[in-house]
N, C-alpha and C positions, 0 to 999 in steps of 0.2 A: 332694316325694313326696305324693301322694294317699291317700284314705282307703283307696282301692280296692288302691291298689299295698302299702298298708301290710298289707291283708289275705291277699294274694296267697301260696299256700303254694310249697315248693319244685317241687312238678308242674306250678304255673302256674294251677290252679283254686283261687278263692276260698274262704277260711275262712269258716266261718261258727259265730257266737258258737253255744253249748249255749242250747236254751229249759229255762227251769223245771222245765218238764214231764217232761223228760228229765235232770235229775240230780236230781232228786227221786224219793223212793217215796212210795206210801201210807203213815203211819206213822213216815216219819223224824220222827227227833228232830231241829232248827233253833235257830237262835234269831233274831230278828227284829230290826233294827234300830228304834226310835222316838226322835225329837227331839222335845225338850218345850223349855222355859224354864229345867231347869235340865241340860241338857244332850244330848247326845245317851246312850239304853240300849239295850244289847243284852238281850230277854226273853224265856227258852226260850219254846219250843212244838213243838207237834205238825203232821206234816203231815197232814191231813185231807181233802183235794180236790186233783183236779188237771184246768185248764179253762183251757188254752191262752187268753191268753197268760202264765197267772199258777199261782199255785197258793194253795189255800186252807190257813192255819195257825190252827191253836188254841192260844190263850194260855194261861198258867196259871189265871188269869182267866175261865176258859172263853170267851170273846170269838173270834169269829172274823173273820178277816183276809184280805183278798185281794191276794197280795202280787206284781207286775208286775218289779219291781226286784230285778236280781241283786246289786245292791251293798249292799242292804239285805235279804240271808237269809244265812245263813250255817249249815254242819254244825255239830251241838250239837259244840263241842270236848271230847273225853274229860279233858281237864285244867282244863275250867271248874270252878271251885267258888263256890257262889252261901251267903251268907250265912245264919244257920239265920233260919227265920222264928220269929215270937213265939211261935208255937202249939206247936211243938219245943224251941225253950228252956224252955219250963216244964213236959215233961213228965220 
């Protein structure tokens, strides 16, 4: 079987993957995939742009990203819990 036949819906017209562009809003919350050395992290951010074929995200970091790869964005999960940063533990 083929890439093609693998995409093939039951009407007989080809699927075609979602772009960025289009499951994304202005605004969504995300989080981003990065591999470093000491492993692979996911780092919320913001959606900020959207410019075919990618969409632009801002880090917490304020950094911005131009991120092409579906496999690396991901919907901020509502059950994420991110550890408190230093500046909250000590107030």
């Amino acid at each position: 079987m083929g890439v093609r036949d693998a995409l093939k819906r039951s009407d007989n017209t080809l699927a075609m993957a979602a772009r960025l562009v289009e499951i994304y809003k202005l605004a969504d919350r995300v989080e981003v995939l990065f591999a470093d050395e000491e492993g692979d992290t996911w780092r919320p951010g913001v959606v900020r742009g959207l410019d075919h074929p990618g969409v632009w995200v801002q880090t917490e970091d304020r950094r911005l990203w131009f991120v092409t790869n579906g496999r690396r964005i991901r919907p901020m999960n509502s059950g994420f819990v991110r550890a408190p940063s230093a500046s909250a533990s000590s107030a």
